[in-house]
DRENDO-1510 file (C-alpha; in Angstrom, 1 decimal, always signed):
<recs>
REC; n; res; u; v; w
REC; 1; UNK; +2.3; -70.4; +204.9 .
REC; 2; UNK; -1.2; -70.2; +204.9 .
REC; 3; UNK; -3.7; -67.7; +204.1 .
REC; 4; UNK; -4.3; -67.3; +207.9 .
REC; 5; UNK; -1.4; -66.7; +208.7 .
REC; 6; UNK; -0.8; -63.7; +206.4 .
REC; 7; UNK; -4.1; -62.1; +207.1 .
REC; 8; UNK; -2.5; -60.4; +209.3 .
REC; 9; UNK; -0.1; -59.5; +207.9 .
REC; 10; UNK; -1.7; -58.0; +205.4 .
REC; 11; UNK; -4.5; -56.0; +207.3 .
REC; 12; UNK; -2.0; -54.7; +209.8 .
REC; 13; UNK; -1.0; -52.0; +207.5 .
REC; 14; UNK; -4.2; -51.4; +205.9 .
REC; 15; UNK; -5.7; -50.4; +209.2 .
REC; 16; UNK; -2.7; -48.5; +210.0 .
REC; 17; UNK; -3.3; -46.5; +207.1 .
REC; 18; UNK; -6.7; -46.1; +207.8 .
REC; 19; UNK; -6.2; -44.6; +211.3 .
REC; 20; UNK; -3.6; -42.7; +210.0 .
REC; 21; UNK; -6.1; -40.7; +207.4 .
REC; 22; UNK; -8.4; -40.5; +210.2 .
REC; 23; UNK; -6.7; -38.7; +212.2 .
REC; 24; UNK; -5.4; -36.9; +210.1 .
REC; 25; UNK; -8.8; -36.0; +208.8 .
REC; 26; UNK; -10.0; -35.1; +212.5 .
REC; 27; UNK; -7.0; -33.1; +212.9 .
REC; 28; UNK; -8.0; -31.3; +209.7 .
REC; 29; UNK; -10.6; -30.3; +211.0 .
REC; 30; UNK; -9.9; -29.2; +214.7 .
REC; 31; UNK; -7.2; -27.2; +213.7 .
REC; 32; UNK; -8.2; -23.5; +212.9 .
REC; 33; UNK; -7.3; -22.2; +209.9 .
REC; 34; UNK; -4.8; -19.5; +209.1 .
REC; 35; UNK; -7.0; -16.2; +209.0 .
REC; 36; UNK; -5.6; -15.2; +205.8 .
REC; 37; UNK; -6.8; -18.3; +204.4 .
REC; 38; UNK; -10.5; -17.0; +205.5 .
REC; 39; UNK; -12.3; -14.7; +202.7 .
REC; 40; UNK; -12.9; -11.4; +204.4 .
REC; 41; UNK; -16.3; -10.4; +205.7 .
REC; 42; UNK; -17.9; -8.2; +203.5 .
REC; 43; UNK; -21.4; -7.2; +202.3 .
REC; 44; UNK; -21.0; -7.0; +198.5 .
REC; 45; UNK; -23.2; -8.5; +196.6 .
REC; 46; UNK; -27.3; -8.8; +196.3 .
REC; 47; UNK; -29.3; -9.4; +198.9 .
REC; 48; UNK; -32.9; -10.6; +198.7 .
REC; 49; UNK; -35.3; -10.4; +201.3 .
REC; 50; UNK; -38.1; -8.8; +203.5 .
REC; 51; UNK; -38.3; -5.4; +204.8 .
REC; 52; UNK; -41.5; -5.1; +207.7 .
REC; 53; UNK; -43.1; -2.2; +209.0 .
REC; 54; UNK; -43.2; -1.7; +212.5 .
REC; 55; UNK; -46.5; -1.0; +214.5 .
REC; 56; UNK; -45.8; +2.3; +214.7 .
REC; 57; UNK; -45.2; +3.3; +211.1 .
REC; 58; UNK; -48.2; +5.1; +209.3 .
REC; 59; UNK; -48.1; +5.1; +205.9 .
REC; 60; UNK; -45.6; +2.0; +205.4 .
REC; 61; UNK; -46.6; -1.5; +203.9 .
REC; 62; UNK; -44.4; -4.4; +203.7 .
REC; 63; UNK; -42.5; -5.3; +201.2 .
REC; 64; UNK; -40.1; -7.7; +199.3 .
REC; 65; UNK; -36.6; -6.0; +198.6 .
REC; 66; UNK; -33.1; -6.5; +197.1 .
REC; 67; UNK; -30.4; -4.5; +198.1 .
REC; 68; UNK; -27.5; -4.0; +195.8 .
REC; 69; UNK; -23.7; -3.8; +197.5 .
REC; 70; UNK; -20.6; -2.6; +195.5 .
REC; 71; UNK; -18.0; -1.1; +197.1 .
REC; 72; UNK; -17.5; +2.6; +197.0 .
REC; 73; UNK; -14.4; +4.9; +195.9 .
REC; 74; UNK; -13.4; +5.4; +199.5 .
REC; 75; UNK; -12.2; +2.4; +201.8 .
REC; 76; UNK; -15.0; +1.4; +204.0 .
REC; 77; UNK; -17.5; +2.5; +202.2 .
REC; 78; UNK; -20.2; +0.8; +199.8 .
REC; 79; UNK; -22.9; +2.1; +197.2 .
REC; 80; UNK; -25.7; +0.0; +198.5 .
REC; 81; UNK; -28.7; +0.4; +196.1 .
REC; 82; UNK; -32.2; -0.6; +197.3 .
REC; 83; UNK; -35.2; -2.0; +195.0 .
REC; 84; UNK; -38.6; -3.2; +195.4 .
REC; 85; UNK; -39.4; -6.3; +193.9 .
REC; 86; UNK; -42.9; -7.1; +192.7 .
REC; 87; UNK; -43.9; -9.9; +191.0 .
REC; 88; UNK; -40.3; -11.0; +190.7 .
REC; 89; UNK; -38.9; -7.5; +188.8 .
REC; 90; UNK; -37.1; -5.5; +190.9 .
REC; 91; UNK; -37.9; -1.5; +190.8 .
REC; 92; UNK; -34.9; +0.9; +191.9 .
REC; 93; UNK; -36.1; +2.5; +194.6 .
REC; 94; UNK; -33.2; +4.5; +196.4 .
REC; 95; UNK; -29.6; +4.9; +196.6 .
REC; 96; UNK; -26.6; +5.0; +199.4 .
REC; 97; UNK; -23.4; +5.5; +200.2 .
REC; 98; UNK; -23.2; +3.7; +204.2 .
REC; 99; UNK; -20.4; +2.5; +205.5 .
REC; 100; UNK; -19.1; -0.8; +206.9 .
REC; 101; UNK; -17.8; -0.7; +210.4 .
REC; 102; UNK; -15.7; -3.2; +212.3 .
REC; 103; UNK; -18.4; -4.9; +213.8 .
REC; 104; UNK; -20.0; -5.8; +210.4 .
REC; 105; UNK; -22.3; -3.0; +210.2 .
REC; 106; UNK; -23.4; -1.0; +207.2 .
REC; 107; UNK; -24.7; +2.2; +208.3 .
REC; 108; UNK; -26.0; +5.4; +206.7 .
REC; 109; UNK; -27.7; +8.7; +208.3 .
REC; 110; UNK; -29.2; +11.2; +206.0 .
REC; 111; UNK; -32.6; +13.1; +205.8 .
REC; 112; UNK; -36.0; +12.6; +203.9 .
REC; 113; UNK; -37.9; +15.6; +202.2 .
REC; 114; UNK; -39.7; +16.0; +205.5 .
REC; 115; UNK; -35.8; +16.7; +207.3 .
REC; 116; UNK; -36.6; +13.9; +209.1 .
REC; 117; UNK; -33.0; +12.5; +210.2 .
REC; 118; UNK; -32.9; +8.8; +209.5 .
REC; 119; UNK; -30.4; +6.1; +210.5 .
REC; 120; UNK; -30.2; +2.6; +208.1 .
REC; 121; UNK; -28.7; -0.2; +210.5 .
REC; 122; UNK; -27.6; -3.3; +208.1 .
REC; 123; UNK; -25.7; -6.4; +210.1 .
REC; 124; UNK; -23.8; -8.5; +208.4 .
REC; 125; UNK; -23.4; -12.3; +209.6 .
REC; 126; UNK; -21.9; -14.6; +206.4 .
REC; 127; UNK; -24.9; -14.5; +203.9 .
REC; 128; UNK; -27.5; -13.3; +206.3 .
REC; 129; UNK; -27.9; -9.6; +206.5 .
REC; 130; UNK; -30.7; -7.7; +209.7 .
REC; 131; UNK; -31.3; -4.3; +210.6 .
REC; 132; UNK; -33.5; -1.6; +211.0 .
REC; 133; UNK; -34.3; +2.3; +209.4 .
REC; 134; UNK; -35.0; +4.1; +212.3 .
REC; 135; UNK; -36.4; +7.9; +212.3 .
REC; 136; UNK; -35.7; +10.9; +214.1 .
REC; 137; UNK; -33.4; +8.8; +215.6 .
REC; 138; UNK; -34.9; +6.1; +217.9 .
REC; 139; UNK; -38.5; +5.2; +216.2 .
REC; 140; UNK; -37.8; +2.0; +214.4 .
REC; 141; UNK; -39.7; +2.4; +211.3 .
REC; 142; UNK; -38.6; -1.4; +209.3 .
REC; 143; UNK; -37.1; -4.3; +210.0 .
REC; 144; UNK; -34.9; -5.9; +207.3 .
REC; 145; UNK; -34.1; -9.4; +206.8 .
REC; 146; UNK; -32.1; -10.8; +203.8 .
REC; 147; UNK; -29.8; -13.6; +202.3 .
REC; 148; UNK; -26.9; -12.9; +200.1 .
REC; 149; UNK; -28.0; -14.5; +196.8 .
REC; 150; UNK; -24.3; -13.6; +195.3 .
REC; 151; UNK; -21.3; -12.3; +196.1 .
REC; 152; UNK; -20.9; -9.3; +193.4 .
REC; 153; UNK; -23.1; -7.1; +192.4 .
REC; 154; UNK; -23.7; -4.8; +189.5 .
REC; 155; UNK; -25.2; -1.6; +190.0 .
REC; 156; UNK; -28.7; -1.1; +189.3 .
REC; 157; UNK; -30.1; +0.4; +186.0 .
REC; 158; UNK; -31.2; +4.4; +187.2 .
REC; 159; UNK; -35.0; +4.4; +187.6 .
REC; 160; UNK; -37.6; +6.9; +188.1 .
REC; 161; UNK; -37.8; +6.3; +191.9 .
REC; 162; UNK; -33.9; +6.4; +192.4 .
REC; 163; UNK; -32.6; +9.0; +194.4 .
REC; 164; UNK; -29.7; +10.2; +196.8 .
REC; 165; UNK; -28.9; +10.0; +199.9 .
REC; 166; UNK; -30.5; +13.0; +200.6 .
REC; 167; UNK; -33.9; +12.0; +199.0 .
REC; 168; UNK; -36.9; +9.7; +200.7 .
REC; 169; UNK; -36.0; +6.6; +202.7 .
REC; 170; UNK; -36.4; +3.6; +200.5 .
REC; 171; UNK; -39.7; +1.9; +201.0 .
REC; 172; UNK; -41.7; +5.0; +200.4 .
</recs>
């Protein structure tokens, strides 16, 4: 017997294997997964970003924010704590208690020293978090855009411009 003659032979089964992990690579990867195997949807953890006044806020200036996410004593709730960052230090600047709907919204109403009745609208899609603060409840006064940077986050060290929910709106 020659070497031709057991060529194949001998690849036969080595492309049989082949197209056998192939497909079952493919199948791998067309086949959803369980959702339990998914990780939940959540918005713990820091986000880092860009909060932009809107054309119609006054006294409002644009700034570079993180925004702190733990999850609160009650279920569907989170302690999201906002800070200012400036020159890469970040400056507590206001806290929350919002809660997370299921549509993957964190959302929080409360009043400013003025009683002005404000509405914080945070999205969540994987690590990318949108929204908006709107006052008296349709003038959009920010626009928020962040990335999740990690997946926990520790609260934030109380500072002298950290407040309740019942204090300013963050970014004043």
């Amino acid at each position: 017997m020659t070497f031709r003659t057991r060529l194949p032979a001998l690849v036969a089964p080595a492309l049989f294997a082949i197209a056998a992990l192939a497909c079952a690579a493919a199948t791998a990867r067309t086949v959803p997964s369980s959702p339990d195997a998914a990780p939940p949807l959540t918005p713990e953890g820091i986000w880092i970003g860009r909060s932009t006044c809107t054309e119609q806020a006054l006294l409002c200036d644009d700034q570079d924010v993180a925004i702190h996410v733990t999850p609160a004593a009650k279920p569907g709730t989170y302690d999201v704590e906002f800070a200012v960052i400036d020159r890469g230090v970040e400056t507590p600047d206001n806290r929350l208690t919002m809660t997370f709907n299921d549509s993957h919204v964190l959302t929080a109403h409360f009043s400013d020293e003025h009683r002005w009745k404000s509405i914080y609208l945070l999205a969540v899609e994987a690590d990318v978090m949108t929204g908006v603060l709107m006052v008296n409840g349709h003038k959009i006064e920010r626009s928020l855009k962040l990335r999740r940077t990690a997946m926990t986050a520790t609260p934030l060290p109380a500072g002298d411009g950290a407040s309740s929910a019942a204090g300013a709106e963050p970014g004043h």
